[in-house]
C-alpha positions in Angstrom: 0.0 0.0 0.0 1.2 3.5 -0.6 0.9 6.0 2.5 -0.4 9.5 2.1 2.4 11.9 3.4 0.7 15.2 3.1 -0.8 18.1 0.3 1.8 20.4 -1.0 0.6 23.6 -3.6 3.6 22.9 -5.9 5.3 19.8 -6.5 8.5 20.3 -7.9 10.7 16.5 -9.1 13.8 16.9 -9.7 16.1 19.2 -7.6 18.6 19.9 -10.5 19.6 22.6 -13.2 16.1 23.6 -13.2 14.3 22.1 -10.3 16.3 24.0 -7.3 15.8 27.5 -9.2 11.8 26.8 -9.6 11.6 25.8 -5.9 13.5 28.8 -4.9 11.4 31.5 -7.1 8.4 29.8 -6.0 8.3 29.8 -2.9 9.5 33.3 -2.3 5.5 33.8 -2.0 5.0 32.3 1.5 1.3 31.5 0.8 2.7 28.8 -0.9 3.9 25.2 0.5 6.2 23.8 -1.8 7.8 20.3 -2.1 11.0 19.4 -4.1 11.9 15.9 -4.4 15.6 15.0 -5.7 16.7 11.2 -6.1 20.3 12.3 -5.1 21.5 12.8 -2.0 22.7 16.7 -0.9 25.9 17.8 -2.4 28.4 17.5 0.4 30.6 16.0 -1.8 33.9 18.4 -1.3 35.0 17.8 -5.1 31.5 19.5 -6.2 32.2 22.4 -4.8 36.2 23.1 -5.7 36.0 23.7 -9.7 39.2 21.6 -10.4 37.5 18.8 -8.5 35.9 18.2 -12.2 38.4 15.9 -13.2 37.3 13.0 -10.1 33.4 13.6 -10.3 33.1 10.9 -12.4 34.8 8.4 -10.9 31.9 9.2 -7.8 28.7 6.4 -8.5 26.7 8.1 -5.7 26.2 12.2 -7.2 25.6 10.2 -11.1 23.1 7.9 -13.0 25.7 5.6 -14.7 23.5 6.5 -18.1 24.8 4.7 -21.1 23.7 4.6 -24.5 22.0 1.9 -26.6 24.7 0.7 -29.1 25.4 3.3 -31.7 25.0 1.7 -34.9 27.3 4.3 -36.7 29.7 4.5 -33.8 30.7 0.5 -34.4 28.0 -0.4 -31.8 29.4 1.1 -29.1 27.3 2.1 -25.7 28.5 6.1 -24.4 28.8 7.1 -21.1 26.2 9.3 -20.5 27.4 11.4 -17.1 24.2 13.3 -15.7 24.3 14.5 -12.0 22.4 12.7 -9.4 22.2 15.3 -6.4 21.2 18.5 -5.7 22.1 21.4 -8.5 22.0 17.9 -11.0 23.7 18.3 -13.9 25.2 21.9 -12.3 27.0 20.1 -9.7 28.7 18.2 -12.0 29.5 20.2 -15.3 32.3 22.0 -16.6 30.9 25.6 -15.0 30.8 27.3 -18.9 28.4 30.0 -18.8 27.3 29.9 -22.2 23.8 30.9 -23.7 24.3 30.2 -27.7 23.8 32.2 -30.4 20.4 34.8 -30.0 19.1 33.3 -33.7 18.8 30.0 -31.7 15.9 31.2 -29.5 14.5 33.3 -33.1 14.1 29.8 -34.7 12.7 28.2 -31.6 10.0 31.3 -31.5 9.4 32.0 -35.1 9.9 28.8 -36.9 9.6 26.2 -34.6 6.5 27.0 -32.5 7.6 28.5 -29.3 5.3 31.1 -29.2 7.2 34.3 -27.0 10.5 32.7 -26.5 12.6 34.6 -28.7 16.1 35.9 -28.0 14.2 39.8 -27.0 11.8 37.4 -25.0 14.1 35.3 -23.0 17.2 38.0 -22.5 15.6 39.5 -19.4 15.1 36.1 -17.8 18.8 35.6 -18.6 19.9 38.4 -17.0 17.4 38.1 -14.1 19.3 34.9 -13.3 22.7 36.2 -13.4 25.3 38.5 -10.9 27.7 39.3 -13.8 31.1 40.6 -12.2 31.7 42.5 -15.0 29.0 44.5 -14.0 25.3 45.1 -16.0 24.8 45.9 -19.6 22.6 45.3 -22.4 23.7 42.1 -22.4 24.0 41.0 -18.9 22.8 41.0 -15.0 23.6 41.9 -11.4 22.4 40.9 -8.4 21.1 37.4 -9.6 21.5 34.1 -7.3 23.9 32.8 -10.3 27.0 34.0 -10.6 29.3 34.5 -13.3 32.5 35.4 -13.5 35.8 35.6 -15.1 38.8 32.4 -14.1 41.0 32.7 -11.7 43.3 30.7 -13.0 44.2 29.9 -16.6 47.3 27.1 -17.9 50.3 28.8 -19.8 49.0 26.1 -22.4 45.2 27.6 -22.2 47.1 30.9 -23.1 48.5 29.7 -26.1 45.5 28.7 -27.5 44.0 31.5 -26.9 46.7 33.6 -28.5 46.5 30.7 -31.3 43.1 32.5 -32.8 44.9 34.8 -35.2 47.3 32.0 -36.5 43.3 30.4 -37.6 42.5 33.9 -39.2 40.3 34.1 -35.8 39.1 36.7 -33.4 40.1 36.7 -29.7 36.4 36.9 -28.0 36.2 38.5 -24.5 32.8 37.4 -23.6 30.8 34.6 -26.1 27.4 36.1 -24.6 27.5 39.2 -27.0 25.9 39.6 -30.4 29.5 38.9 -31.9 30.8 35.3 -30.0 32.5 33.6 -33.8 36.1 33.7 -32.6 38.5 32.4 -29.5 38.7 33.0 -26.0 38.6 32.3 -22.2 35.0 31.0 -20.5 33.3 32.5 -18.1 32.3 30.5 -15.3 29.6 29.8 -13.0 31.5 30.4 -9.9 31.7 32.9 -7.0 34.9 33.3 -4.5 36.9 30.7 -7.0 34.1 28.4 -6.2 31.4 26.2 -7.9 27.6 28.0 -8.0 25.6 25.4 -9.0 22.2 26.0 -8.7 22.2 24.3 -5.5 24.5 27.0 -4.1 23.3 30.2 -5.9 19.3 29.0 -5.5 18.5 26.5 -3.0 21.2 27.8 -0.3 19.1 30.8 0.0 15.6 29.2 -0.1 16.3 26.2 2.0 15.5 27.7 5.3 12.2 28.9 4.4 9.3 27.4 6.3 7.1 27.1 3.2 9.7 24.8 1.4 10.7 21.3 1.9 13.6 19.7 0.6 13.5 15.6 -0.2 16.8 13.7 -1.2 17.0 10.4 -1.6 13.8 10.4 -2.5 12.9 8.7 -6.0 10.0 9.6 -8.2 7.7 6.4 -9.9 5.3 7.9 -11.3 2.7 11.2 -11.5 -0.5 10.3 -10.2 -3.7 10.9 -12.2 -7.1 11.5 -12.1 -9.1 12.1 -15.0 -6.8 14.0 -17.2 -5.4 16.0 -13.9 -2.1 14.9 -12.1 -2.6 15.2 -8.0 0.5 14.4 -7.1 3.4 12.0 -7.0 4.2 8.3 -6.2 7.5 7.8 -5.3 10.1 5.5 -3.4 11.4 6.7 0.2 13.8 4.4 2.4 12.6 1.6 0.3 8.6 2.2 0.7 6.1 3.6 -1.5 4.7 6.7 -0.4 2.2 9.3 -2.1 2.6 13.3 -2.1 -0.4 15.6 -3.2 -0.4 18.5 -5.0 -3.5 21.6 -4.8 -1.8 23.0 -7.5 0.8 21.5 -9.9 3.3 18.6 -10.3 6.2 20.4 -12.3 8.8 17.8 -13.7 12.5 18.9 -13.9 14.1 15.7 -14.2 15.9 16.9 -17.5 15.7 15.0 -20.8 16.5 11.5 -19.5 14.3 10.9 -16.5 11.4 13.7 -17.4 10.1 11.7 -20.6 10.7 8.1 -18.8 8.5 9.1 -15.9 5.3 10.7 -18.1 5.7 7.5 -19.9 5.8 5.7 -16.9 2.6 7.3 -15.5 0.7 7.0 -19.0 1.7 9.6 -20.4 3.2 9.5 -24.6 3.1 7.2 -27.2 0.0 4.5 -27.0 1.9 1.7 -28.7 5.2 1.7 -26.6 2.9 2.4 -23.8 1.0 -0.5 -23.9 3.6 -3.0 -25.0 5.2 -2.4 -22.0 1.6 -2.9 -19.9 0.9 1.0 -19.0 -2.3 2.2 -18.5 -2.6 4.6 -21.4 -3.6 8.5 -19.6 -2.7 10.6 -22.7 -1.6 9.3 -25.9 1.3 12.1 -27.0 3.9 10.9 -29.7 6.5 13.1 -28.7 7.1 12.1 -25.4 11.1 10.8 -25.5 11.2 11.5 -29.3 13.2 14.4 -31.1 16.4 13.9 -28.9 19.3 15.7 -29.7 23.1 15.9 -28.4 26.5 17.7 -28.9 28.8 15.2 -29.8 31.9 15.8 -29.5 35.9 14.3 -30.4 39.1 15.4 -28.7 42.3 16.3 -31.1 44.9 14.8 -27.9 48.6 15.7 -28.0 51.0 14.8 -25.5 53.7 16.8 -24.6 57.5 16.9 -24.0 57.2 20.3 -21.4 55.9 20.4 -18.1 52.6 22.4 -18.4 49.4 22.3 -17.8 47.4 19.8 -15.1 49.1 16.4 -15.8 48.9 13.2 -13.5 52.9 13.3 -12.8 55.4 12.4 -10.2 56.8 15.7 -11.1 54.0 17.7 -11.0 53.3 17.0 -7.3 54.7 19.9 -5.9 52.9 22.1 -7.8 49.9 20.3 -6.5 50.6 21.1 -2.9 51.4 24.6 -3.7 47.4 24.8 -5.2 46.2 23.7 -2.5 47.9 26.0 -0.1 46.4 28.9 -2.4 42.9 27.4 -2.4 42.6 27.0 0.9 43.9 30.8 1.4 43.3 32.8 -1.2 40.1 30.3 -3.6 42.7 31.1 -6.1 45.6 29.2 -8.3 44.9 26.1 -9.9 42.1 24.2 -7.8 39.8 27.5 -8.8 40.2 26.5 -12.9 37.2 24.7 -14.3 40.2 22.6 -16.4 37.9 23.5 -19.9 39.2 27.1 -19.6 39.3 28.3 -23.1 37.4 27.9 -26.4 35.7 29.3 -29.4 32.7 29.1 -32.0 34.0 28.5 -35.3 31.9 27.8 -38.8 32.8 24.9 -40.4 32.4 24.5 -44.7 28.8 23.9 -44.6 28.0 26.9 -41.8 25.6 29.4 -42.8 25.8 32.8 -41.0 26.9 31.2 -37.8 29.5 29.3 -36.1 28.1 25.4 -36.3 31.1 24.6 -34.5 32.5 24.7 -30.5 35.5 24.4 -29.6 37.0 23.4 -25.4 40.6 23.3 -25.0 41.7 21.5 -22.0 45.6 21.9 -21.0 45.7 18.1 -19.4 44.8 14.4 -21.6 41.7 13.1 -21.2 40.4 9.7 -21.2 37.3 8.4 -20.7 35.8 11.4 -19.3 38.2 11.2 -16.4 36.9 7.7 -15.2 40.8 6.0 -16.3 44.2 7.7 -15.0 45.7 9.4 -18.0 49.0 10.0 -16.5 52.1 12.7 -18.3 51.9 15.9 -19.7 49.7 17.1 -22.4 47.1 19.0 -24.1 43.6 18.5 -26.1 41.4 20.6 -28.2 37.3 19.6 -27.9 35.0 19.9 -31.1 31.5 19.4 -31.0 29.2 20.0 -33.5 26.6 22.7 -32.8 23.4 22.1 -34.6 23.2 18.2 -35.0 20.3 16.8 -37.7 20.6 13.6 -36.2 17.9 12.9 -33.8 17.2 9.9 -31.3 15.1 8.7 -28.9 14.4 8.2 -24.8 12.2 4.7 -24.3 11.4 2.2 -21.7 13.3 -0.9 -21.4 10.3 -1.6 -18.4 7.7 -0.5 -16.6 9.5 -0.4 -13.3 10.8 2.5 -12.3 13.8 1.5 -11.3 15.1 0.7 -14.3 17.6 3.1 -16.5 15.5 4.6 -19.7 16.9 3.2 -23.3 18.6 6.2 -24.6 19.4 6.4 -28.1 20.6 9.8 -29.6 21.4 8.4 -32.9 24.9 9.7 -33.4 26.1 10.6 -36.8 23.4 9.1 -38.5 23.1 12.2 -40.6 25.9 13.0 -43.2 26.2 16.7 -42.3 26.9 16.0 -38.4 30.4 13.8 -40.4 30.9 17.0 -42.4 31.1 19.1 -39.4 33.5 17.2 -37.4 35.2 16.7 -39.5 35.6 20.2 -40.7 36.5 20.8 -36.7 38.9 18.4 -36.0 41.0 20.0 -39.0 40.5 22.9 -37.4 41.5 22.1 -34.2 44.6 20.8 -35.7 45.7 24.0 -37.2 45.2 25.8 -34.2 47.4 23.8 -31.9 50.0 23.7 -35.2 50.4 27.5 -34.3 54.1 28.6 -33.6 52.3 29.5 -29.9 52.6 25.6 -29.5 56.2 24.6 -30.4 57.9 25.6 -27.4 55.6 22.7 -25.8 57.0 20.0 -28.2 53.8 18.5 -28.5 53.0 15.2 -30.4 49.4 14.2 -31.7 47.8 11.2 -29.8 44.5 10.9 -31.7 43.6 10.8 -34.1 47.1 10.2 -34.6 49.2 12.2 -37.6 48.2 8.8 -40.3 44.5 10.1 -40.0 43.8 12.8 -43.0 41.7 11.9 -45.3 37.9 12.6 -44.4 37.3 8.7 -44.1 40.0 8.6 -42.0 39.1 11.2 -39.6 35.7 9.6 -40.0 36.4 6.5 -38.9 38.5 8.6 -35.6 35.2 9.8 -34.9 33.4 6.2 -35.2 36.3 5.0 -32.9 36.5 7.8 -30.1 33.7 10.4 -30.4 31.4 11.0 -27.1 29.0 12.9 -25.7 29.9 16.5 -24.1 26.4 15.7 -21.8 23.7 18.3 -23.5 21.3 16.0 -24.4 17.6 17.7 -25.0 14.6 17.6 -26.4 12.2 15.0 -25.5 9.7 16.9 -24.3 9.7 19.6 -27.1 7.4 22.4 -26.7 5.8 23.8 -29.7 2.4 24.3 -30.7 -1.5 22.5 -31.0 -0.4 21.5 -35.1 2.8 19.6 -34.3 1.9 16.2 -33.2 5.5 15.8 -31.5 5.1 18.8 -29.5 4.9 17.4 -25.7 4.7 21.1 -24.1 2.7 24.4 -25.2 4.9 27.0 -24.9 4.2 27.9 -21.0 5.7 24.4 -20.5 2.1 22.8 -19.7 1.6 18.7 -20.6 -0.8 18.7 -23.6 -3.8 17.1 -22.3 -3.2 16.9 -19.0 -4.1 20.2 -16.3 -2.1 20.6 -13.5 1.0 19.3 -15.0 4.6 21.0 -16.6 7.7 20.1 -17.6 10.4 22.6 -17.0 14.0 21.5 -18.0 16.0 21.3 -21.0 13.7 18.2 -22.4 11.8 21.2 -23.6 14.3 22.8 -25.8 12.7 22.4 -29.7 16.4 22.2 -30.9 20.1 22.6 -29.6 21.2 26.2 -29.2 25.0 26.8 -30.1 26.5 26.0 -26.6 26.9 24.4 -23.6 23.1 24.0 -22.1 23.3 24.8 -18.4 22.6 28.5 -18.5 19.4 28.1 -20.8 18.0 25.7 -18.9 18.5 28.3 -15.9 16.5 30.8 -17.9 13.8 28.6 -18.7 13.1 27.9 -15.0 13.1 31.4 -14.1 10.6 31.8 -17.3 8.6 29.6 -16.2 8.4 30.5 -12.6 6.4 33.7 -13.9 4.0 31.4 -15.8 3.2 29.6 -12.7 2.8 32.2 -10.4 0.9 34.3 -13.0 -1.4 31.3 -13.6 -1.7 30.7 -9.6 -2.5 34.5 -9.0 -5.2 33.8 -11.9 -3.3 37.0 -14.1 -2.9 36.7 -17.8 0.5 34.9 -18.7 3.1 37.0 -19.5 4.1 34.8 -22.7 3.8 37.2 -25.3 6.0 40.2 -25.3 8.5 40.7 -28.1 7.3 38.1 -30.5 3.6 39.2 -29.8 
């Protein structure tokens, strides 16, 4: 039997990227009770909250899902480690800290072409900058005072330096800050970090809403499935210390369990396509197509050199001294080389098939990766990350069960689409010219992979069937859009089609990719929605339509 544990206004699942800025926003009204459930347990984990500690937060089972792909059928069937954080702040407490927000087109297309009704770039900037405390200071293009801050590094490698002053040897710009109108060029990150540490949105949110009486705060605590009732969810059945248990909502249920677990539990609670749905022995609530379809990644492929000088953050006998040193500053000063976020420098680049804008991204990390630090890479070395921006290949989240407890079949499809090859292609040549530059040969570098054999396009093709992974911005399955497009999951104030008292608020939303890393718009689309809901709660019109009226 499930036990009735109490009636919240708001149900909020998912305490991630998305889930702790909703619960904070909300319950700044303290009419409101609000309940946020998270599967993970509360980030204590020390190497969450020092930015360097990036390079050992996968090798940690308990703050991840241990996702992995179905066999990728143009990748030689291999299954990709798919890292997506399990705690509070999700995906935020575990990702590289790059405050990027894409290219302002990408929000255009989602409004005017692609059905997202009032969420162009003029629609969504102020949300963006509502979000943000920009050290910099405020602009047209940025914010102060917001929970999430944003700032320049600390700490940058000699060998980050070199790329950076690399750009003109590629006929590129140097960039000082990739959230402007003009980002098509190379330079340093800015990070989500404040006094050289991490500000996930567990520390720039939830730290300052966790206190509140009106807000509780679940962890361990494992979502099964949204309850309905005649085409209305009520609340949420989930696991706690091994027992069912049932939480109601007056209100809403708002899922923010991101593009893996958001689709997997409206399927799991009857929610998406009829066929799958029944096959697998679900009672069928809403029939909706689009639930787990459209899914979309940045793949990416590291150009690896080792090197001959002593630079950069290697796993070295040598290197240990410098390693005590950085901790001596961190613990002083939240400065030196524990405050880097390791991906400290990149670009957006266009590659021969580009239109207007750069299809291309570029992180340069000044250490060898392997295995997205689960394996010991040990010596010196450097590698340049390309992903490719605006993917055509799309894929799918499914059920392998109907227990909740099982991992959703994800299959983003990799390279199944000719251009994606084109573009990495164009981008690891790229990325080989740029660390050619004469800023490099003091390093005495040598190139790894794909090794200096590779040139042809099939051979750099087959580098990329070999070795390509994910850079973890999956999205998608969920797709807002409007009433015509039958794969549309969301209206475009994030509500379930078919279903009242239900959203979904996470980056399982997105229509398509934007140009960039995917933290900071999925930020922007909880504050966004966090007006919906209390405009709908206070019974005002929704402010929706403003610059794309």
């Amino acid at each position: 039997m499930s036990e009735i544990q109490g009636k919240y206004d708001y149900i909020i699942v998912g305490g991630g990227s998305a889930g702790a800025v909703l619960a904070t926003r909300l319950s700044e009204n303290p009419a409101l009770d609000i309940l946020l459930i998270e599967a993970g347990a509360k980030d204590t984990n020390p190497m969450i909250h020092i930015p360097f500690g990036i390079s050992l937060l996968s090798r940690f089972e308990g703050i991840g899902w241990g996702y992995h792909t179905a066999p990728q059928k143009e990748m030689y069937d291999r299954e990709l480690f798919w890292p997506r954080g399990k705690t509070l702040g999700g995906s935020s407490s575990v990702n590289a800290m790059c405050y990027i927000r894409g290219q302002a087109e990408d929000y255009d297309r989602w409004a005017f072409e692609e059905g997202a009704v009032g969420w162009s770039f003029d629609d969504v900037l102020p949300y963006f900058k509502r979000a943000e405390n920009f050290e910099e200071g405020a602009d047209e293009f940025h914010g102060t005072g917001g929970p999430l801050n944003v700032s320049k590094l600390r700490h940058t490698s000699v060998l980050s330096d070199a790329f950076v002053s690399a750009a003109s040897y590629g006929g590129y710009q140097q960039i000082d800050d990739f959230n402007r109108d003009q980002r098509e060029g190379i330079g340093y990150y800015h990070v989500t970090q404040v006094n050289g540490q991490r500000c996930s949105t567990a520390k720039g949110y939830l730290s300052q809403a966790k206190h509140r009486n009106n807000l509780t705060v679940l962890t361990k605590v494992a979502a099964e499935k949204v309850v309905l009732k005649d085409k209305l969810a009520v609340g949420v059945q989930v696991r706690e210390k091994g027992s069912v248990a049932t939480y109601f909502a007056k209100s809403e249920v708002i899922l923010c369990g991101g593009a893996i677990n958001s689709p997997q539990l409206l399927m799991l609670s009857g929610i998406g396509p009829r066929l799958e749905l029944e096959e697998k022995g679900i009672h069928v609530h809403q029939d909706l197509p689009g639930v787990g379809q459209n899914l979309q990644d940045h793949l990416d492929a590291i150009v690896q050199f080792t090197c001959e000088a002593r630079e950069g953050y290697a796993v070295a006998a040598g290197a240990l001294p410098k390693y005590v040193k950085a901790t001596a500053e961190y613990a002083l000063k939240r400065d030196g080389i524990f405050s880097s976020n390791i991906a400290e420098a990149g670009g957006f680049l266009r590659s021969s098939i580009a239109g207007e804008h750069p299809d291309i991204q570029l992180h340069f990390l000044p250490a060898i990766l392997n295995d997205h630090g689960r394996q010991v890479a040990f010596g010196y070395g450097y590698g340049l990350h390309v992903c490719c921006l605006y993917p055509k290949s799309r894929g799918t989240v499914s059920l392998q069960s109907n227990h909740p407890a099982d991992h959703a079949l994800i299959d983003p499809n990799y390279l199944s689409a000719v251009e994606d090859q084109q573009v990495m292609i164009d981008g690891v040549r790229m990325a080989r010219k740029l660390l050619a530059a004469p800023n490099f040969e003091k390093f005495k570098g040598s190139e790894l992979y794909p090794g200096v054999e590779a040139q042809t396009d099939e051979e750099i093709l087959e580098f990329l069937r070999e070795r390509a992974e994910t850079i973890y911005h999956p999205i998608g399955t969920c797709k807002m859009g409007s009433e015509s497009d039958e794969l549309a999951v969301v209206d475009s104030q994030l509500r379930v089609r078919g279903i009242d008292g239900l959203r979904v608020v996470d980056a399982s939303v997105m229509p398509s990719l934007i140009g960039g890393n995917t933290n900071a718009p999925t930020v922007m689309i909880a504050e966004r929605a966090a007006d919906f809901i209390k405009a709908s709660h206070e019974g005002q019109p929704i402010p929706i339509q403003t610059a794309s009226a």
